[in-house]
N, C-alpha and C positions, 0 to 999 in steps of 0.2 A: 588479477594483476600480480607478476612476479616481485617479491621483492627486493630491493636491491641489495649490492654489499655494502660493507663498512668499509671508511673512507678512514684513512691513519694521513695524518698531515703531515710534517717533520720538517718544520720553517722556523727558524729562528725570530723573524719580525711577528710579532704578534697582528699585528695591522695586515698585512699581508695573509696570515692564518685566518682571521675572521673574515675577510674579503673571500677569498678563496671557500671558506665554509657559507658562506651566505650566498655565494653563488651555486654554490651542491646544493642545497637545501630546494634553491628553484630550479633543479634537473631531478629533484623525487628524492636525491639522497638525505636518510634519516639520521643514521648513528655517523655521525662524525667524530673523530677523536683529533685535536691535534698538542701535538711536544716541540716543542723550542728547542731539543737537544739531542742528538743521536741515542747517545744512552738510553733518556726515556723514552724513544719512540722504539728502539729492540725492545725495553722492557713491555710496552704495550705492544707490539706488534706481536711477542712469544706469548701474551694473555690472549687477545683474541684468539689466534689460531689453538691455542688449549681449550677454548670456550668454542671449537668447531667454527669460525668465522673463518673469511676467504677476505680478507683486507685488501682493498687495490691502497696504492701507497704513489703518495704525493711528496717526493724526498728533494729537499733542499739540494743544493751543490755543495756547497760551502756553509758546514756549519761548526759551534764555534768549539765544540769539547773532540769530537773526531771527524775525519773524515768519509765522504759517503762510500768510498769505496770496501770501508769498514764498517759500515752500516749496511749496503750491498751485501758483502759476502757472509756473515753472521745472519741474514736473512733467507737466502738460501739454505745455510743448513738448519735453518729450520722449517721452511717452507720451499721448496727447489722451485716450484712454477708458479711463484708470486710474481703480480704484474706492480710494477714498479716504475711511476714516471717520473724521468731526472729533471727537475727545475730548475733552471740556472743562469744567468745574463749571460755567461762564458758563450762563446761561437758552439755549434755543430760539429766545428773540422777541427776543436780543441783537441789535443791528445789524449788529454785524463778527460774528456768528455766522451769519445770514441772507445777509450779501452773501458769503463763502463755500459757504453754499450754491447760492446762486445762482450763482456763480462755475465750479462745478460737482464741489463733496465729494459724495460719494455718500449719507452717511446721518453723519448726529450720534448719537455716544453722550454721554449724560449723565453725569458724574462727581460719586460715588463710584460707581465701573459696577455696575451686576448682572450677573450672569453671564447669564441667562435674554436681556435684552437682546443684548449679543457672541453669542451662539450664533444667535439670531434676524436678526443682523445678515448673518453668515456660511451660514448655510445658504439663504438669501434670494441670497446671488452665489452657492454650488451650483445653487441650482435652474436659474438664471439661464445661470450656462455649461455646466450638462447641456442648456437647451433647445437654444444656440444651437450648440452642438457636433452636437448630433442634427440640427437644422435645416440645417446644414452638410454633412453626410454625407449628407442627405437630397438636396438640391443638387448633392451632387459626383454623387450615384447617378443621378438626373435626368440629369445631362447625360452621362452616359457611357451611358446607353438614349438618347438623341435622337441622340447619337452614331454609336449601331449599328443601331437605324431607320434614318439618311441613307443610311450606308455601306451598308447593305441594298436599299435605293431605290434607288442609284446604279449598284450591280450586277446590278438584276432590270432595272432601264431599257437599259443597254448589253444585257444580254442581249436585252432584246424588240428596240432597235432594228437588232440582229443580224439578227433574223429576219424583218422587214419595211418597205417602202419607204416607207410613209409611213401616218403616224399623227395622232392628234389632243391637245389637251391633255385632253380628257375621258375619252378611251379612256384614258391614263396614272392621271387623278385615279379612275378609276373600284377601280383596284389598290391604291390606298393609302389607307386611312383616316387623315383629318383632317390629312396631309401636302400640301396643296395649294400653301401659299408655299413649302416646298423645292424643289417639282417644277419650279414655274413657273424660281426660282431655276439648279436644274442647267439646265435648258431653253436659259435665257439662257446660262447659261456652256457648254452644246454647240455653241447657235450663233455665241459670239463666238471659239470655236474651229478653226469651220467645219464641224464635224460635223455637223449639222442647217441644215436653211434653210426657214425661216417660208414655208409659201403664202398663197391666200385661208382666211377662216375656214369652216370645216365645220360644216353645222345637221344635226343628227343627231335621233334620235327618241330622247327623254328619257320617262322613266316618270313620272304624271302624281299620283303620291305622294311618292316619294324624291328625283326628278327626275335619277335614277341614266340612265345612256345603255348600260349593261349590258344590253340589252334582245335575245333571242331571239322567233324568230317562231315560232306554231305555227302548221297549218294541218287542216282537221276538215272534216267532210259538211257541206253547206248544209243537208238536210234532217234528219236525225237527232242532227248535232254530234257524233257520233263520229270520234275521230282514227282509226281503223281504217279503212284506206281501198290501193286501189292503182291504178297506176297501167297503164292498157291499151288495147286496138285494139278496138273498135266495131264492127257490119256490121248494116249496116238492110236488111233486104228488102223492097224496094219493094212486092210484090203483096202479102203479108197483112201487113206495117206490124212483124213483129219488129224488136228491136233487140236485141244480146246480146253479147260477145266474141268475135273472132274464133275463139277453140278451141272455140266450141260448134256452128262449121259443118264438123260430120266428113263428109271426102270432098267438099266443098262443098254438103253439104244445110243446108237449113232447120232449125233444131231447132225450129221451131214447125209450117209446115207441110209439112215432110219434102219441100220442092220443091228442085230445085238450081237453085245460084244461075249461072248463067254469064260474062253480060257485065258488067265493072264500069262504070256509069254510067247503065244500062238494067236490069238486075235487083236490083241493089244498090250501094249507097256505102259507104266503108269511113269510118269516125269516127277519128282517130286523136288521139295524146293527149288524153286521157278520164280521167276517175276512178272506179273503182268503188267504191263503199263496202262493206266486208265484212260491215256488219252490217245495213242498212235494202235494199242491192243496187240502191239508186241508182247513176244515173252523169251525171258531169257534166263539161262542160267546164274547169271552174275553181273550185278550192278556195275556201272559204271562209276568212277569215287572222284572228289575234288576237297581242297579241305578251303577254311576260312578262316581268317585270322579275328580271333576276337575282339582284338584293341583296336585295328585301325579297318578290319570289313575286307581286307582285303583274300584275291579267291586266287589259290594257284593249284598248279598239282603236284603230284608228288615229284616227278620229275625237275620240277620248278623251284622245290623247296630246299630250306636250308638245314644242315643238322646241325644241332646245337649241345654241347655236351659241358655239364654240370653236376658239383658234387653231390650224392644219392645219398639217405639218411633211413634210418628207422628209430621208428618212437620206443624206447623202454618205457619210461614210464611219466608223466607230466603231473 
């Protein structure tokens, strides 16, 4: 259970002050103070807030050494967003009622009070410092996660630039979601420490959806589009026109017309780097290419693709 604030009274009628405190007491409130005099409730009001207390304040209209508008503004400077309710028989539409409000009391109660109002008053600043206390804790939670995201970026970046001489700012943004002003940020602070040194920028092949640079190549059969494919040595026999892998000429025969091949250049040429394909048994000089985006799966060609150009670095030293 949260605890509540201290409650500072400042009513001249004593009868009134204990009524009014006896009524807090059955809404949870504990530290009640009250003063009969302006004077002594600034004198108490500047102790609690020295002693870190947040005092809601329950201030007469009319009291008998000054007035509250003098009690009002002496409280502000020493407290600017103290909630302060003006109690007072005067009308609402009063003038020195209004320019108090205006001034900045937090809410008018009407005298002879009802309780229904004071409670209504009161539980309207709980609500009020439960938001802003949550709101708060919400804020401190935020920034201690963007915290350990950086501190995590900082240590996966020194590790990668461990490992390699030179990199791009795309290749980095591509590892960290929605961190792109940190990174850029550490960047500058490796290079102004000599750790890193800026080259030309690098145009890279960007995916033509996400425009992520995380991009792999595949490569497939020109004929079939099957990735099932290997890679091998060729031998054409000139006289009846085979072509097949070199381990299908056992002993140097033909596997088509069982002739042996002898001289290379005159009975046969050897094809070398070649494709076969394991499933159509095509063979071809040169793969067919497509690439895919790593982040979102996505497949284009290069044709299709975007180029993306980003500042280029290399590591001195980490």
């Amino acid at each position: 259970m949260n605890s509540k604030n201290d409650v500072l009274i400042i009513e001249d009628s004593p009868a009134i002050g204990m009524l009014l405190k006896n009524y807090l007491e059955k809404l949870g409130y504990i530290q009640i103070h009250i003063c009969s005099s302006g004077l002594t409730g600034i004198a108490t009001f500047k102790d609690l807030v020295s002693n870190k207390k947040d005092p809601i304040v329950l201030l007469d209209y009319n009291l008998p050494d000054i007035d509250a508008r003098s009690v009002l503004t002496q409280m502000f400077e020493v407290k600017p967003n103290i909630r302060v309710l003006l109690a007072t028989a005067t009308e609402e539409d009063d003038e020195g009622v209004k320019d108090l409000i205006r001034l900045g009391a937090y809410q008018y109660l009407q005298k002879p009070f009802r309780f229904e109002h004071i409670k209504s008053a009161f539980e309207t600043i709980e609500e009020e410092d439960n938001f802003f206390k949550k709101e708060s804790s919400q804020v401190d939670i935020i920034s201690k996660q963007i915290e350990d995201i950086e501190s995590k970026i900082r240590y996966r970046v020194d590790m990668i630039l461990q490992s390699t001489a030179n990199f791009s700012l795309s290749f980095l943004q591509n590892l960290f979601t929605d961190s792109n002003e940190y990174i850029s940020s550490y960047l500058k602070e490796l290079e102004e420490k000599g750790k890193i040194t800026r080259l030309s920028d690098k145009k890279e092949i960007a995916c033509n959806q996400c425009d992520s640079t995380s991009i792999t190549q595949i490569f497939y059969c020109p004929s079939c589009k099957s990735s099932k494919f290997r890679s091998g040595k060729l031998i054409e026999h000139y006289e009846c026109g085979n072509i097949s892998e070199d381990n299908t000429y056992v002993n140097d025969h033909c596997p088509s017309c069982k002739k042996m091949i002898k001289a290379l250049g005159v009975d046969y040429r050897v094809m070398k780097n070649h494709y076969i394909c394991n499933d159509c048994s095509n063979f071809f000089p040169q793969l067919s290419t497509n690439y895919v985006c790593l982040k979102c799966q996505n497949k284009f060609s290069l044709d299709e693709c975007r180029w993306k150009t980003s500042p280029f670095y290399k590591t001195n030293s980490i």
